[in-house]
C-alpha positions in Angstrom: 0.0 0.0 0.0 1.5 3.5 -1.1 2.2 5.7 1.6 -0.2 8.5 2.1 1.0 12.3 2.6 -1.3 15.0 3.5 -0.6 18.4 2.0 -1.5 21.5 4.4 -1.7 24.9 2.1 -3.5 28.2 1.5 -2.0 28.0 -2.6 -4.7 25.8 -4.3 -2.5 25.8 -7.1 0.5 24.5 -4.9 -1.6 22.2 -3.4 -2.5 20.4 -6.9 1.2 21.0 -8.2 3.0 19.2 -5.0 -0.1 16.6 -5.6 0.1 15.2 -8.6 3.9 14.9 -7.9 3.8 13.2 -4.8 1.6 10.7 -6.9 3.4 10.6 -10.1 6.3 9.5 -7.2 3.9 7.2 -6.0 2.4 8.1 -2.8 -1.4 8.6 -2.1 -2.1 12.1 -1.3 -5.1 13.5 1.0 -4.7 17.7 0.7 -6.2 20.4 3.5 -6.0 24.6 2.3 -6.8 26.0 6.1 -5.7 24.3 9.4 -9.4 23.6 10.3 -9.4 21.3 7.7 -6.0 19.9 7.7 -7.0 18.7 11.2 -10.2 16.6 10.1 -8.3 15.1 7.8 -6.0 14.0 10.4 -8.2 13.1 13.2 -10.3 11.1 10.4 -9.0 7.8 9.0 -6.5 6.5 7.4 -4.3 8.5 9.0 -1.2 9.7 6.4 2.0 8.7 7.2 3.4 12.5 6.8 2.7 15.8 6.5 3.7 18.8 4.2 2.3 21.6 6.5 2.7 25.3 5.5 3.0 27.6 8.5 0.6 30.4 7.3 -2.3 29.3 6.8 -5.6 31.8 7.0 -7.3 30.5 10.2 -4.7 29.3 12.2 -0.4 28.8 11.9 1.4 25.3 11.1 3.2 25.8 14.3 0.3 25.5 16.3 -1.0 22.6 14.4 2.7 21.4 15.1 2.1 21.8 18.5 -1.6 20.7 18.3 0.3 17.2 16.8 2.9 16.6 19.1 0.9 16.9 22.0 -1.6 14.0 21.0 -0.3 10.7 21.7 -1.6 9.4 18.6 0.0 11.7 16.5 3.1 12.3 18.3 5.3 10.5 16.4 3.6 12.0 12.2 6.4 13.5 10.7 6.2 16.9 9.9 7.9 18.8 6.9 7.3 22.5 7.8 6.7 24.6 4.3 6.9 28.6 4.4 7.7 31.3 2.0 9.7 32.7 5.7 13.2 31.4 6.1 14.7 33.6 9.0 16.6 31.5 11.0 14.0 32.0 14.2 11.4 30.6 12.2 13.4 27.3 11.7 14.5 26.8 15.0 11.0 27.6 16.6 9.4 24.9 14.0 12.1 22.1 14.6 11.1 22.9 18.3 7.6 22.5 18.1 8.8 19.0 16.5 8.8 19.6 12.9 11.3 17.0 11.3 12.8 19.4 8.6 11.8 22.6 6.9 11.4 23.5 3.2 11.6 27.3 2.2 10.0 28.8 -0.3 10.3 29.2 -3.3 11.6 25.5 -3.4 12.7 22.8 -6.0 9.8 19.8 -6.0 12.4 17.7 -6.8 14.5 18.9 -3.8 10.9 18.6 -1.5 10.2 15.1 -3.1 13.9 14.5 -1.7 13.1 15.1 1.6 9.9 13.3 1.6 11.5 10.3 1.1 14.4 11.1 3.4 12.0 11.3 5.9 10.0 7.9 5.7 13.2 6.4 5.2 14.2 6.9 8.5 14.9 4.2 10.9 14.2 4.4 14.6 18.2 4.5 15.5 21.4 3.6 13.9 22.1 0.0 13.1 23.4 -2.3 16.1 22.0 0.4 18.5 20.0 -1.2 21.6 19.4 -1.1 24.9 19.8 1.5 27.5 23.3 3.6 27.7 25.4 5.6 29.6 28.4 8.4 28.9 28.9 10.9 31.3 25.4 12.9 32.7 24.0 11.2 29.5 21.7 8.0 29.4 19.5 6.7 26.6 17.5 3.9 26.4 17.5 3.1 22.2 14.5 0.7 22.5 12.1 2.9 24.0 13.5 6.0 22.6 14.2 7.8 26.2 17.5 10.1 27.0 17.8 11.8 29.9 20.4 14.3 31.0 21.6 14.4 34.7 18.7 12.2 35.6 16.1 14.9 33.4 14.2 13.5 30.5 14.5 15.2 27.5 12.0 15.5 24.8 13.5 14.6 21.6 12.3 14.0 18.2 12.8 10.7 16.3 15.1 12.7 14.1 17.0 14.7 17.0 17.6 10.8 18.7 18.8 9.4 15.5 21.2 12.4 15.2 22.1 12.2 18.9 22.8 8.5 19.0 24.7 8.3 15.3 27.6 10.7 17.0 27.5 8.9 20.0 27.7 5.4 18.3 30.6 7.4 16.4 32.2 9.5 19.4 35.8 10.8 19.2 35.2 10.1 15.3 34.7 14.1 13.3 31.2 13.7 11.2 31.0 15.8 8.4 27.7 18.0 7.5 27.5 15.9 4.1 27.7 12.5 5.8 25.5 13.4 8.6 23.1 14.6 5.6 23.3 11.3 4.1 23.4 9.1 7.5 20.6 10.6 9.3 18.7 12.6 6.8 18.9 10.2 3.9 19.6 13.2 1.5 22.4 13.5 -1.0 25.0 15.1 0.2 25.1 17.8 -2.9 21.9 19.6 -1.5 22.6 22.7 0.1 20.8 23.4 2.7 21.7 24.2 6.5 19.6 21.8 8.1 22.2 19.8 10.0 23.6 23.0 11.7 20.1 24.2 12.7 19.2 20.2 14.1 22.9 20.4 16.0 22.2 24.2 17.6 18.8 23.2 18.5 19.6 19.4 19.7 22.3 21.1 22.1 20.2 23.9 23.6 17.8 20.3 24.3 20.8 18.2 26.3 21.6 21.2 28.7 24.6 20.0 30.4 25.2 17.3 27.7 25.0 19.8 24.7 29.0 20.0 25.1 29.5 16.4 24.5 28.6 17.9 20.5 31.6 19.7 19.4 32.2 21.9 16.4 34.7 21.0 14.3 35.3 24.5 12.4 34.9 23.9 8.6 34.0 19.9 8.3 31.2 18.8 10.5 30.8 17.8 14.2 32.0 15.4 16.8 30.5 13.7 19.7 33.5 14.1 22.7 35.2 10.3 22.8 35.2 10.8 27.0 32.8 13.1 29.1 35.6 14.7 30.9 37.5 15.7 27.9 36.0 19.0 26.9 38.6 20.9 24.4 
């Protein structure tokens, strides 16, 4: 059965365009053009699998229906591609916050949003031979159950924030570049440009508190998860 993506946007024109893409790709596709009903849709089945949601709409913004998402257990876990003609860098972080999974300005290659559509479903739960529950320094995760907690905190995470947590850790001491982190945790080719990595790392660090430190800049390459909690350069 093709997986179904819901289309949240005010441009009926966009709508039909990013439509009869997403189907010529060969995904089903249910479409909403105000956040009243973009949120029938969702709370009627089948529920899709993700969502393209604009964040101005005419009765109500994509980040509250964002927020409106992540706090129902039953939709918790939809991803969430965030699609706005606004690309200040505030407007990023405060969408990845709210739990949007990545974050398409426009105007935008289809191609490019097609791309991250599949990037997205792609994604596994955690890197490969990553299980159980684990410790390094003030930091413990549990893989399995998709729980971290920092100096005995929980921290809210998004699947994607987790996977990008746990590949450095798997990785530690080891320098990750933006392009292969675009590739390992994003599934995207690493010839896009786009700053999404750097926005995920910034935001993912302000999330660990005390932990954020463990993620170290590596000035002109990528980044690095610190190979021993007391070894801060």
């Amino acid at each position: 059965m093709a997986e179904t993506v819901l289309v949240v946007d005010d441009e009926v024109d966009l709508v039909e365009t990013l439509s009869f893409n997403l189907q010529q790709a060969g995904y089903a596709t249910r479409t909403a053009t105000n956040g009243k009903q973009a949120l029938q849709t969702l709370a009627s089945p089948p529920r899709p699998d993700l969502v393209i949601l604009d964040l101005m709409l005419p009765d109500m913004s994509g980040n509250d229906i964002c927020k409106h998402l992540r706090s129902d257990p039953a939709t918790r876990e939809l991803p969430v591609i965030m699609l706005t003609a606004r690309g200040d860098e505030i407007d990023r972080v405060l969408g990845l916050e709210l739990g949007a999974d990545d974050y398409v300005v426009k105007p935008f290659s289809v191609r490019e949003l097609l791309l991250r559509v599949k990037a997205v479903l792609r994604r596994g739960t955690s890197p490969e031979g990553a299980a159980g529950t684990r410790s390094f320094g003030c930091l413990k995760l549990d893989t399995d159950a998709h729980r971290i907690w920092v100096e005995g905190e929980e921290i809210t995470l998004t699947a994607l924030e987790f996977r990008l947590v746990t590949t450095l850790l798997d990785r530690k001491g080891r320098v990750q570049s933006r392009e292969g982190l675009l590739e390992e945790v994003w599934h995207m080719p690493a010839e896009l440009t786009t700053r999404t990595v750097d926005t995920h790392v910034k935001r993912l660090r302000q999330k660990l508190k005390a932990a954020g430190p463990y993620i170290q800049t590596v000035r002109g390459v990528g980044y690095r998860f610190v190979d021993h909690p007391d070894k801060l350069d």
